[in-house]
C-alpha positions as CSV (number, residue, x, y, z in Angstrom):
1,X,5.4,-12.0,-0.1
2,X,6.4,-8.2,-0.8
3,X,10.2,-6.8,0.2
4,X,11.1,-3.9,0.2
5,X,13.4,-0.9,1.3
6,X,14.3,3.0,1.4
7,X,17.0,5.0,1.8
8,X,16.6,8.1,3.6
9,X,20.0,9.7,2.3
10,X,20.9,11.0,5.7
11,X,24.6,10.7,6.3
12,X,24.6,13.4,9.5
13,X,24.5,11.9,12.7
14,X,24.7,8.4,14.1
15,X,20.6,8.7,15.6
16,X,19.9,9.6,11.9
17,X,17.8,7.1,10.1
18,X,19.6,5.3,7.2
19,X,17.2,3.1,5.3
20,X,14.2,1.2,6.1
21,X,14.2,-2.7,5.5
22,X,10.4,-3.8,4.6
23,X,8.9,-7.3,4.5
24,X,5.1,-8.2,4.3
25,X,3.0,-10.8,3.2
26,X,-1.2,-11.3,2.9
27,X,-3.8,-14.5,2.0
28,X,-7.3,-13.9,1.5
29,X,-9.9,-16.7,1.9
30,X,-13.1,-16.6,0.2
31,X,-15.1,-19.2,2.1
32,X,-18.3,-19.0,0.2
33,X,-20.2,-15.9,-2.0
34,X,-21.1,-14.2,1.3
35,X,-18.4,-14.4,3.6
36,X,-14.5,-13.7,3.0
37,X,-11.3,-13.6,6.1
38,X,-8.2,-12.4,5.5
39,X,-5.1,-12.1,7.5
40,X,-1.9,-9.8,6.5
41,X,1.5,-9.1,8.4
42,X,3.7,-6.4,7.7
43,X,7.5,-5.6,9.4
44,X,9.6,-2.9,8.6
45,X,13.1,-2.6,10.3
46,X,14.7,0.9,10.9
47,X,18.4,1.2,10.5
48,X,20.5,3.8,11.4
49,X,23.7,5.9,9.8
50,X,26.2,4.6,12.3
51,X,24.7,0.9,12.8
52,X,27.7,0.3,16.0
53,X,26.0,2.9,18.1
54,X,22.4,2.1,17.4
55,X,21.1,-1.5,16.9
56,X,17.9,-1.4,14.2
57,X,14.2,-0.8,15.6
58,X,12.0,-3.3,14.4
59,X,7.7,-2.2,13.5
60,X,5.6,-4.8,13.3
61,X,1.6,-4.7,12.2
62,X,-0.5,-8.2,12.2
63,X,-4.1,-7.4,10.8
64,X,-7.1,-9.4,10.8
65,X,-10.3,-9.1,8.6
66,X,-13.9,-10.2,8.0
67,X,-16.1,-9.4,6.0
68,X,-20.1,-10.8,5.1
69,X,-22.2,-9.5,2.7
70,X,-26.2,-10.3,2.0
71,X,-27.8,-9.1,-0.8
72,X,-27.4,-4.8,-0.6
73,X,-26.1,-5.4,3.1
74,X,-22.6,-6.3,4.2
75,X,-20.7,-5.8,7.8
76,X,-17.2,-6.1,8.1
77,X,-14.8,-6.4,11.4
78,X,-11.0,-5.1,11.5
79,X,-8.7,-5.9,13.9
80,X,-5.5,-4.7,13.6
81,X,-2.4,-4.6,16.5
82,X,1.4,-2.7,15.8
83,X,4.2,-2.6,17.8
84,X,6.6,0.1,17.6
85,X,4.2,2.3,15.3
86,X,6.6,5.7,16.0
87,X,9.5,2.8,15.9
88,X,10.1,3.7,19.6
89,X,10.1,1.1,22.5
90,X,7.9,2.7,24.4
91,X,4.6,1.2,25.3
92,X,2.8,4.2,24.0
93,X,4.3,3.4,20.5
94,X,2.3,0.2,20.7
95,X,-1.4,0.6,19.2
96,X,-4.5,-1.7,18.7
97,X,-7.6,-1.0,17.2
98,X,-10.8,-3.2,16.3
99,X,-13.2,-1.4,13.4
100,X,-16.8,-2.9,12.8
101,X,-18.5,-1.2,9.8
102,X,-21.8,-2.0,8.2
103,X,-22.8,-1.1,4.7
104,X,-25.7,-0.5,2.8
105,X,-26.4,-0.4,-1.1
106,X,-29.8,0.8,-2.2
């Protein structure tokens, strides 16, 4: 488990950023020599300079991954899924991606 936070120093307007409130947390599993899974979450909560005229704007990310490897060879699979990336609720703040890679020592 991680925490942490930062203060943006801005004192201007009440839409002004204030700080930024992070939490996140990982686990890794290696299930044998050739194949590992792991799983991480991370949420960060946006708070503003006058906190009575704007309630805090949470971003979350939730990320899978896979990974094999044989001898030289290894292919590994991403998937990762944010919400409120630009911490906006709009649904084009929300993003997903899967990423399959394959790699090749020689």
């Amino acid at each position: 488990m991680q925490a942490s936070g930062i203060s943006t120093g801005k004192t201007v307007t009440g839409t002004d950023p204030d700080y930024y409130k992070n939490t996140s947390y990982g686990v890794a599993f290696n299930v044998n020599d050739s194949l590992s899974i792991s799983y991480a979450e991370h949420e960060s909560e946006q708070h503003f300079v006058q906190p009575g005229s704007n309630e805090a704007i949470n971003m979350d990310v939730e990320s899978w991954q896979v990974a094999y490897t044989m001898g030289g060879a290894s292919i590994r699979l991403m998937r990762q899924d944010i919400e409120n990336q630009t911490y906006s609720a709009a649904t084009t703040a929300d993003f997903e991606a899967t990423i399959v890679s394959l790699g090749l020592a020689f």
